[in-house]
C-alpha positions in Angstrom: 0.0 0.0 0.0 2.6 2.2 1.2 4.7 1.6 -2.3 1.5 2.3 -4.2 1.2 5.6 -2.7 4.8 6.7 -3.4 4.5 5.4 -7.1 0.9 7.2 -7.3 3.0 10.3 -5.8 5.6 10.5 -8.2 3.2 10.0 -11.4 1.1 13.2 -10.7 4.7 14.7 -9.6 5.8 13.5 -13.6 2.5 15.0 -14.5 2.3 18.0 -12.5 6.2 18.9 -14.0 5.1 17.8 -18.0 2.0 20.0 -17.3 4.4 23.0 -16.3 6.6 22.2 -19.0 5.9 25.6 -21.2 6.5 25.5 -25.0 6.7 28.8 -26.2 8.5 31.3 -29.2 10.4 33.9 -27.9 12.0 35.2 -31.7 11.4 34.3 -35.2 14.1 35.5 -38.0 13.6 35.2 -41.4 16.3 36.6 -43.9 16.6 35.9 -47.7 18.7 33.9 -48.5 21.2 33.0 -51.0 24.3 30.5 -49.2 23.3 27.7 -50.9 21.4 25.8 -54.4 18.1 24.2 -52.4 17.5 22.3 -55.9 20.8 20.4 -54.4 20.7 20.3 -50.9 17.3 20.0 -50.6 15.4 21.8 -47.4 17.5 21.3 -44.3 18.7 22.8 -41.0 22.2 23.3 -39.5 21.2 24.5 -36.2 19.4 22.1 -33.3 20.6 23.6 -30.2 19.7 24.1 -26.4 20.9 25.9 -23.7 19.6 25.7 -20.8 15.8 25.4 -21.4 16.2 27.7 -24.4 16.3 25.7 -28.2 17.9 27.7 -31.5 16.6 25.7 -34.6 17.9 26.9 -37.5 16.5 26.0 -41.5 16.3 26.9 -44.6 13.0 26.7 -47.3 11.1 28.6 -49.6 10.6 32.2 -49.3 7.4 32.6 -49.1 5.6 36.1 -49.3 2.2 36.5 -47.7 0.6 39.2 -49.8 -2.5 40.4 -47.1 -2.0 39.8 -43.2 -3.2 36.9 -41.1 0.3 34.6 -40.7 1.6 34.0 -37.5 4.3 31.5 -36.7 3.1 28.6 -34.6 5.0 24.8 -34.5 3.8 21.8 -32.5 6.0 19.2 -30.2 4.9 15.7 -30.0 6.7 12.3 -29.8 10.0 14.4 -30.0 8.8 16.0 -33.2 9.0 19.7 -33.0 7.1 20.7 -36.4 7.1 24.5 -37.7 4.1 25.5 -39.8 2.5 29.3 -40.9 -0.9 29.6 -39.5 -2.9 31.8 -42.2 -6.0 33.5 -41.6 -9.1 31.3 -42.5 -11.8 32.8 -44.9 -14.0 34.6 -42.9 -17.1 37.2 -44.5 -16.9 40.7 -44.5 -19.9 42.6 -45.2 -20.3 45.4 -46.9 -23.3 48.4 -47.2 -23.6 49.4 -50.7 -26.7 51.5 -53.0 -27.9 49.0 -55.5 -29.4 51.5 -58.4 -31.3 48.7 -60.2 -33.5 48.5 -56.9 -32.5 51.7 -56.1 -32.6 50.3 -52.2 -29.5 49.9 -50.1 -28.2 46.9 -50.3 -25.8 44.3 -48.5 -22.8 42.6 -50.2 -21.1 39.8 -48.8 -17.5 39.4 -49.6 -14.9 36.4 -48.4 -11.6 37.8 -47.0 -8.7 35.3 -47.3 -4.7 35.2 -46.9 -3.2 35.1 -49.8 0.4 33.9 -50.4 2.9 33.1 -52.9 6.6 32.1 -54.1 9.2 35.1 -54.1 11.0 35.2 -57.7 13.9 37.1 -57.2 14.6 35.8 -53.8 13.4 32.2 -53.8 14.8 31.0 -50.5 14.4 31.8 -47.2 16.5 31.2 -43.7 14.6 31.0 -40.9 16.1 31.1 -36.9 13.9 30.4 -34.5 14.5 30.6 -30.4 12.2 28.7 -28.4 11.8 28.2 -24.2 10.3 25.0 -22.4 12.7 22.2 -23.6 14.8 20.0 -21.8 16.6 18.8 -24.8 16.9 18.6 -28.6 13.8 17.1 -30.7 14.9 14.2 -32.9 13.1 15.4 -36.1 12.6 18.9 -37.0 9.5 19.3 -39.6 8.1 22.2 -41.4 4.5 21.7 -42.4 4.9 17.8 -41.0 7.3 17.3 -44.0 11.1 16.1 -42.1 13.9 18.7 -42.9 17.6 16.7 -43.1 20.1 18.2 -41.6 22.4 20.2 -44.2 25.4 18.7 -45.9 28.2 19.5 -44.4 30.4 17.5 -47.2 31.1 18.4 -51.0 28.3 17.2 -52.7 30.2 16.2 -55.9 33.6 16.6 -57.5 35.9 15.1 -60.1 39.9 13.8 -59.9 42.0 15.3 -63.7 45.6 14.1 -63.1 45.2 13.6 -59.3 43.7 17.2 -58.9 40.4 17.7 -58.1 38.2 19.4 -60.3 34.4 20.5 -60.9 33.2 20.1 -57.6 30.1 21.5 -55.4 30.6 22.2 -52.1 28.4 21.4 -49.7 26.2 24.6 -50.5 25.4 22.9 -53.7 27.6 25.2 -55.5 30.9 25.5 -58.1 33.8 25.6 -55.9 37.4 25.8 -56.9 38.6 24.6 -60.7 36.0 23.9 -63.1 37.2 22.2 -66.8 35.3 21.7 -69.9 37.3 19.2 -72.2 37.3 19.5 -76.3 35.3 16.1 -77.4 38.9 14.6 -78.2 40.1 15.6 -74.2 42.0 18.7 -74.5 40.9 21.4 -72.1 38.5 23.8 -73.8 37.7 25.9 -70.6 38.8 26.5 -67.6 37.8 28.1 -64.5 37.8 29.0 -60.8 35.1 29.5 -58.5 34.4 30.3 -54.7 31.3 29.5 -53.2 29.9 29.7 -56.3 31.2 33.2 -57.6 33.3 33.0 -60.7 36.7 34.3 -60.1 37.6 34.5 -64.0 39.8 31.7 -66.9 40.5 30.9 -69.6 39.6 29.1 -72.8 42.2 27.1 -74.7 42.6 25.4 -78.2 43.4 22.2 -78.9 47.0 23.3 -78.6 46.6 24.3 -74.8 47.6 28.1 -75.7 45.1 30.7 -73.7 43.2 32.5 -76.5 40.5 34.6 -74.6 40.4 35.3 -70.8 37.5 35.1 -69.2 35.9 37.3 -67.0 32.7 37.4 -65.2 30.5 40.2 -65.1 26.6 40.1 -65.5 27.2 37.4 -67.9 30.6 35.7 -68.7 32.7 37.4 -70.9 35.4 36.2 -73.5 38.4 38.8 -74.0 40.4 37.7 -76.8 44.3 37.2 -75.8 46.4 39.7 -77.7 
């Protein structure tokens, strides 16, 4: 009896502490953002931390704009699953007082008021940081809009060995990094290039002789500056 009492104790202790256990945003960041190719490294997070009670989650998806108000942030935490999603405001009817001349009375319209959202162009991706209170540790899986985000890669994604160098690689942003060749169809360099987290950093291009003939530099477009 006595060890039923201690174990019934302890349970509404457990409860009593999961009850007080408060999950709540304290900050939400969202930057454009333009680190990485997402049509390569996919949706993902580098960031899963706590301190203390406090959790920093850090991803990356689509930018999306929201063209009227209504969005607020709001995630979930279940099964250590800790899923971000964008609440929009649901349709609601707004009516409106308006002279109808036909009937020549005044008249009532009824209009449905919705969010309305959408990709941006220019600025297609989006980082987001949010800083949460009320956890004791790190979720497992982070989810935004109950779809799993992988964490980011945090290796070259791709590359090629030319003569024991390496060549044409992504880094693990998903973009050109380093020494990019293109070969002639019978193997002699045609082009070459150099590249830093994706920026161009200017080349050459070759004939089949491997003598420069144009240098190449990188503007708007890629430019081809003959060799005098």
């Amino acid at each position: 009896m006595k060890n039923g009492i201690i174990i019934l104790l302890i349970n509404l202790a457990f409860v009593n502490s999961m009850n007080s256990q408060k999950y709540r945003i304290l900050s939400v960041t969202k930057q454009v953002d333009h680190s990485r190719d997402f049509n390569k490294t996919g949706y993902c997070y580098d960031l899963n931390k706590i301190i203390g009670d406090t959790l920093v989650v850090q991803f990356y998806i689509q930018n999306i704009k929201n063209l009227t108000k209504g969005v607020t942030d709001s995630f979930s935490y279940h099964n250590d699953i800790l899923n971000f999603h964008d609440a929009y405001k649901v349709q609601k009817v707004r009516d409106s007082i308006y002279y109808n001349p036909k009937t020549k009375k005044k008249e009532i319209l009824h209009m449905l008021e919705s969010s309305s959202i959408s990709i941006d162009g220019w600025n297609p991706y989006q980082k987001r940081i949010y800083t949460l209170v009320g956890f004791k540790k790190a979720p497992s899986v982070i989810q935004y809009n109950e779809v799993s985000l992988c964490g980011c890669p945090n290796k070259p994604l791709k590359f090629e060995l030319y003569k024991n160098d390496t060549i044409n690689m992504l880094n693990s942003n998903g973009l050109k990094e380093g020494v990019w060749i293109e070969f002639y169809s019978t193997g002699e360099i045609m082009k070459k290039l150099k590249f830093k987290n994706g920026n161009s950093l200017g080349g050459y291009l070759y004939n089949k002789t491997g003598k420069a003939t144009h240098r190449i530099q990188q503007t708007a477009m890629e430019i081809a500056v003959p060799i005098e």
